[in-house]
N, C-alpha and C positions, 0 to 999 in steps of 0.2 A: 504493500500500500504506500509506503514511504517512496520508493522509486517512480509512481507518479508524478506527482508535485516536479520530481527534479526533472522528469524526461518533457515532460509539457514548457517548463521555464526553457530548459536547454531547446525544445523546439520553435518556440519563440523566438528567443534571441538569435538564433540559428536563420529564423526565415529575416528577422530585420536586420542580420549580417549580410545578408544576402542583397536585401536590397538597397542599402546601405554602399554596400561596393557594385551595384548592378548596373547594367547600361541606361537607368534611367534616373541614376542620381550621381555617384560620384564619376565612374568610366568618363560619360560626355564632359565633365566642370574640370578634369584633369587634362582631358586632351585639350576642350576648348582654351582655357589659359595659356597650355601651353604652346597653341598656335597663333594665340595671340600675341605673348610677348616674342616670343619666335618674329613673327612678321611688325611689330613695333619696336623690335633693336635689328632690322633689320640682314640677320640672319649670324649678328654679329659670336654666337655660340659658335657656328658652324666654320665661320672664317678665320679665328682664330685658336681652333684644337690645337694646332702646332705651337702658337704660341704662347698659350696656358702649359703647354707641358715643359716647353722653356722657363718660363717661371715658377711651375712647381718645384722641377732641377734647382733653381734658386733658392728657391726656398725651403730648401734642406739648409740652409743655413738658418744658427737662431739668433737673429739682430737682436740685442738685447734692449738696444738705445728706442726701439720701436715700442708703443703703447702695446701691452697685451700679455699671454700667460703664456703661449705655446708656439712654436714657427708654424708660418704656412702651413706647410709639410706636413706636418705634425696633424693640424686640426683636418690636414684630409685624411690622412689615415685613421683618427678619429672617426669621423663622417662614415667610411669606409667600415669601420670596426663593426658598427651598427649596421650598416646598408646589407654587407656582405656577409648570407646569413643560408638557413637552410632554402629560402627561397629561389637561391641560382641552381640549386640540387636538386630540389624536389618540387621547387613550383614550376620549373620551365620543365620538366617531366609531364606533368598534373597540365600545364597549357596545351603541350601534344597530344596528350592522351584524349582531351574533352575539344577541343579544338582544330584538331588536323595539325601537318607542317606548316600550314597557311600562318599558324597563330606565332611560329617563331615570326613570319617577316613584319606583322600590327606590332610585339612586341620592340623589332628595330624601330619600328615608326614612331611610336610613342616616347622611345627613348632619346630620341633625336630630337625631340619637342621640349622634351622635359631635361633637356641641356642649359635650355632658358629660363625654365623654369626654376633649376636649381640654383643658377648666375644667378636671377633673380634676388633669392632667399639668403645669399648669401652676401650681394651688397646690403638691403637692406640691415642686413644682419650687423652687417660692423656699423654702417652709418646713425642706426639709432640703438646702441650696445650704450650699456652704463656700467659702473664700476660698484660693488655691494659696499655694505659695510665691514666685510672683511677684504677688501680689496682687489676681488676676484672680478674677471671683466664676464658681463652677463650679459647676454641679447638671444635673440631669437624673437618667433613671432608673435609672441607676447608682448615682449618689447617694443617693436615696431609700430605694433598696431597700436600700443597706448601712446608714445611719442609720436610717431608719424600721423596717423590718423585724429590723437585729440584725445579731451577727458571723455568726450559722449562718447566712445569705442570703447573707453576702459570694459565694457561688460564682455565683448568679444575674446578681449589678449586673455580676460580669466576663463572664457570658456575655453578657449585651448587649455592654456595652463591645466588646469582641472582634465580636460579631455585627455592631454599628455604623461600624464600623472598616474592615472588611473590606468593608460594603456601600457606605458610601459612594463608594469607588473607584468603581462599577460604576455603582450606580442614580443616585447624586451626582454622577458625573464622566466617567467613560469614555461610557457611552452617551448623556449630552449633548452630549458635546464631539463623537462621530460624527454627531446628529442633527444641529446645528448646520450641519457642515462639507456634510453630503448636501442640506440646504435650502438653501445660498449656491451649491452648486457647481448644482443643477438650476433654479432661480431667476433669478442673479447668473453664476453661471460663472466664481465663483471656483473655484480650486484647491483640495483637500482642506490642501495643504504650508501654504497661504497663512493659513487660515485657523486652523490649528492652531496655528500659529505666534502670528497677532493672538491667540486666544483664551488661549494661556499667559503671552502677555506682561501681558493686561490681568487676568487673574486673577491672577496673583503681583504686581505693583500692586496689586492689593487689598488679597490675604488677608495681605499682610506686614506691612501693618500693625494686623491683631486685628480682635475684635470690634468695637472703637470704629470700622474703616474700612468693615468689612463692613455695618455698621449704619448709616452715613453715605451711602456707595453704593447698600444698600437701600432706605434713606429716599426717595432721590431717583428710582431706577428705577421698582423696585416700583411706583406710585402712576400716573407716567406709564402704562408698558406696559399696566396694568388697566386705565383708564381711556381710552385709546387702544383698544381690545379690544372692550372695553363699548361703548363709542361708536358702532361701525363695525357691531357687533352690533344694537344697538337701530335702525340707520339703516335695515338691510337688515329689519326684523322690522317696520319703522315702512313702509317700500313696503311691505310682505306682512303691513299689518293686519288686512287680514280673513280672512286665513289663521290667526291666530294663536288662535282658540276653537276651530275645526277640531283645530290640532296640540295642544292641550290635551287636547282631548276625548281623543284618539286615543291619546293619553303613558297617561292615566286606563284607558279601555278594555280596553288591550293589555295592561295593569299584573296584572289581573285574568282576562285570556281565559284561558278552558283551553288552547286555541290559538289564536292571532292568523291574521290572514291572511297573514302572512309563515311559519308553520309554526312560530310559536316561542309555549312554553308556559308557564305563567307561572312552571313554577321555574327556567324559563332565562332567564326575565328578570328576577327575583329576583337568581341568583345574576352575570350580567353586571353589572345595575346594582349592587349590594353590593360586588361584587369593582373595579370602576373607580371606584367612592363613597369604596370604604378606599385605594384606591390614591392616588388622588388629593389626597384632602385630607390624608391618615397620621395622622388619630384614631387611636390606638392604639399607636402604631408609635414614641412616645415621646419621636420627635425634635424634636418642637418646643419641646418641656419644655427643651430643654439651649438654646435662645435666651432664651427669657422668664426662667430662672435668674439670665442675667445684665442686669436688667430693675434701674432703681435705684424701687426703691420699699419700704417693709415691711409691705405690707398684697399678703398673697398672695391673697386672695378678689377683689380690683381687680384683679389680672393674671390672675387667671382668667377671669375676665370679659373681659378685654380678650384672651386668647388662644383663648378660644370665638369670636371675630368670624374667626380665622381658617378654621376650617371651613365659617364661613355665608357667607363674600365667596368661599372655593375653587370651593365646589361651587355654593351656592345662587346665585349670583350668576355667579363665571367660565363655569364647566360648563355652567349654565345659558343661556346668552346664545350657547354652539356648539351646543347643543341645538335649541335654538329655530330657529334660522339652520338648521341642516340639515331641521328640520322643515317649517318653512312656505317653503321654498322648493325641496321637493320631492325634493331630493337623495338621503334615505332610500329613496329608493325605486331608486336605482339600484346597480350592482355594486360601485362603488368603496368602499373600508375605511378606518380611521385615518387620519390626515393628508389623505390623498385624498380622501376625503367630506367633509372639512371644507374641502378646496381648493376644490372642487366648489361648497360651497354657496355658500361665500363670492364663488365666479365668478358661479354665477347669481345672486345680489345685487347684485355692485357691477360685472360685466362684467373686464375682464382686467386691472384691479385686485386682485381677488380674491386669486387665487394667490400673488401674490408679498406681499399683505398676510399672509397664512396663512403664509408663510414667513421673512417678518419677527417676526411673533410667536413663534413657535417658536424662534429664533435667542435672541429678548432673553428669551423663559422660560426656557432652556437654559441660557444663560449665567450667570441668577438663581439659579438653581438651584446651577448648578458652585457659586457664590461661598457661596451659603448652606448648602451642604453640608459646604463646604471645614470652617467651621466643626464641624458634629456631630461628622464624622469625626476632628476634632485632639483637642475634647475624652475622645473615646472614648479615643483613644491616651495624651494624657497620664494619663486616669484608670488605664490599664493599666502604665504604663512611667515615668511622671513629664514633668515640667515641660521633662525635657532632650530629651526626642523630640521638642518643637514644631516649632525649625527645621528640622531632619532631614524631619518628616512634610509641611509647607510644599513643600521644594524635590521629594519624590518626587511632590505632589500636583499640580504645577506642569508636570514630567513626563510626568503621566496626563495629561490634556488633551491635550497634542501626539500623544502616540498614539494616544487614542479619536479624535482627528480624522483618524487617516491608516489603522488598520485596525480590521478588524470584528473582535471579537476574542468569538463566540458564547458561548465556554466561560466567558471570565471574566462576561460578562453578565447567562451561566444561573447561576454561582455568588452573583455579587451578589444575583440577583431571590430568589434561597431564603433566603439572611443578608438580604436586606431584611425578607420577611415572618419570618422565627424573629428578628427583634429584636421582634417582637410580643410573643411567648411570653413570657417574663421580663418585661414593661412588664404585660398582661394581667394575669398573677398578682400583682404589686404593686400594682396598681391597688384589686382586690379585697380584698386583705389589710388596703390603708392606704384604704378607701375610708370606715373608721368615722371618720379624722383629717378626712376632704375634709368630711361629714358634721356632724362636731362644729366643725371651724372655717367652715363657710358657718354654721351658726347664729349661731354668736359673733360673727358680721360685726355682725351685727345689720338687714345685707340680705335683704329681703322678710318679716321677723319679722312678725308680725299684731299689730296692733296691737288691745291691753287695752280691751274699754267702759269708759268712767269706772264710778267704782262708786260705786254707792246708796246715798246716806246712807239710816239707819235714823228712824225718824222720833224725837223726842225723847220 
């Protein structure tokens, strides 16, 4: 009788997760934005990838003389820590399986929009950032929206805050620290006990000591696990070269069919790929803006630029490379879903290696994640309650880990998954309102300006 009550709420919240992320509420406000700012900096994301990644390279240096807590560098791999997560694993799986290949190519699209998107969140980010009472520089879209927009918005910056707060428990912690604990124990044959346990201890080491440790840590993971990933990616797609114009073709094709020959049409692979595109990379979703805030630099159009590379190494590059793997080595085409089609492919690639590399990944993006969330989620808290909630929010988030690693807990899940997408809402609408500021300060940069013909003397 008692498992009523909870399957009816968990059904609930389940159908307004759905609608929530569905192609008639958040899908279209994500893409629209970000074709709009896309076409109102006009296409300045795109024109400069070359040279955001030159100044990322820079910014591995840490100017000390610069306002701020952490180098560039640094606050992307941050950004990164969070971003990059089971969803390059096992949602770009989950988008082929319900989607077609068609949904990898809406996924490129969307990412390529949301390049702007994220530039966006992250000038605003530094330009209206403030410094706490302990010293710490704080922004994000809480921030923005109270300074840039005005006292009468203040109700919006707290509905994020709040909405942020509350998701990261869920999509930043609990259901990593489960995913983790279910890949060691069916993998390794650890204990769910064993593993929640290592995973709280090495997370409170971290997050205890701030941004400065969580950026230090990211610095050094991040980079590896990518590149680790990539590697093992490109190995198996490098056997299955001449598969690889084949699964191109076929990503292209499907993108477009009325129906595919897997029965799937192209607005379901539209909204598949769109919906694991935003999910994935979280263009939109505002949260990266509150790492690159505390970014030491004072030129916000450079950290824009260097916070757009996060969305083209998430999706174009991560996503892309379990994409590909599951494509040309046939796996799509079988029954297996999420993580399991990505097990799969990476089996028939490298042999019974596979699996447990696919499970080691998942483990150390999970764990990236917890640590780079830990962050959003404190700054939300202190924006709402002050500077005195940090250790308090530390030792309860330290907590969550141990229990997302020992139960399944559906309800808080489906809750976090609707507060992750409705932290959109209130980012979205700022976005737009401050998008004349993103506008007028990429001019002022004086990056990609067109440069004057000399001018003609008159003849004497």
């Amino acid at each position: 009788m008692t498992d009523a009550p909870d399957r009816s709420i968990g059904e609930l919240l389940n159908g307004l997760s759905g609608l929530v992320w569905s192609e008639y509420c958040l899908i279209p406000l994500l893409a629209g934005v970000g074709v709009y700012l896309t076409f109102g900096l006009r296409a300045f994301p795109w024109r400069y990838t070359l040279r955001a990644f030159a100044l990322l390279w820079r910014g591995r240096r840490d100017n000390a003389n610069e306002s701020g807590e952490i180098s560039p560098y640094q606050a992307l791999m941050t950004a990164l820590a969070a971003t990059v997560g089971t969803g390059n694993i096992a949602g770009v799986a989950t988008a082929i399986h319900f989607g077609g290949p068609g949904a990898v190519f809406w996924m490129w699209v969307i990412a390529l929009f949301g390049m702007a998107t994220k530039y966006s969140e992250a000038v605003l980010a530094v330009r209206y950032r403030e410094v706490d009472d302990l010293g710490n520089y704080v922004g994000g879209p809480m921030y923005y929206i109270r300074n840039g927009l005005g006292h009468s918005w203040r109700w919006l910056a707290a509905a994020f805050a709040l909405f942020g707060m509350i998701a990261a428990f869920g999509i930043g912690n609990m259901v990593q620290a489960n995913s983790v604990a279910d890949v060691l124990e069916v993998h390794f044959s650890i204990p769910h006990l064993v593993t929640g346990l290592v995973a709280a201890v090495l997370t409170g080491l971290v997050i205890i000591g701030g941004v400065r440790r969580i950026a230090t840590v990211a610095a050094a993971i991040v980079p590896f696990m990518a590149l680790l990933y990539i590697g093992v990616a490109l190995l198996i797609i490098g056997f299955h070269h001449t598969e690889v114009p084949v699964a191109i073709a076929t990503i292209v094709a499907h993108a477009f069919a009325p129906e595919s020959g897997v029965g799937v049409g192209i607005w379901v692979a539209m909204r598949w790929g769109f919906a694991r595109g935003c999910f994935s990379n979280e263009a939109g979703l505002g949260s990266a803006a509150i790492a690159h805030a505390a970014a030491r630099t004072h030129n916000a159009v450079e950290q824009g630029m260097i916070a757009m590379l996060g969305t083209f190494i998430d999706t174009l590059c991560i996503c892309s490379m379990t994409a590909l793997v599951i494509m040309v080595t046939g796996a799509w085409q079988g029954t297996e879903q999420g993580a399991a089609l990505s097990a799969a492919a990476f089996g028939a690639g490298v042999g019974d290696l596979g699996a447990p590399l696919v499970g080691i990944a998942l483990a150390l993006f999970a764990f990236t994640t917890i640590v780079g969330w830990s962050y959003y989620g404190e700054r939300c808290a202190e924006y709402l309650f002050g500077t005195q909630v940090i250790g308090g929010y530390r030792a309860v988030w330290i907590v969550a880990v141990l229990l997302g690693a020992l139960f399944e807990l559906e309800v808080v899940w489906a809750l976090a998954d609707i507060t992750n997408g409705l932290m959109a809402l209130p980012n979205l609408i700022a976005l737009v309102l401050l998008s004349p500021v993103v506008f007028r300060l990429t001019r002022e940069s004086g990056i990609g300006a067109r440069r004057q013909p000399p001018a003609r003397l008159s003849p004497p």
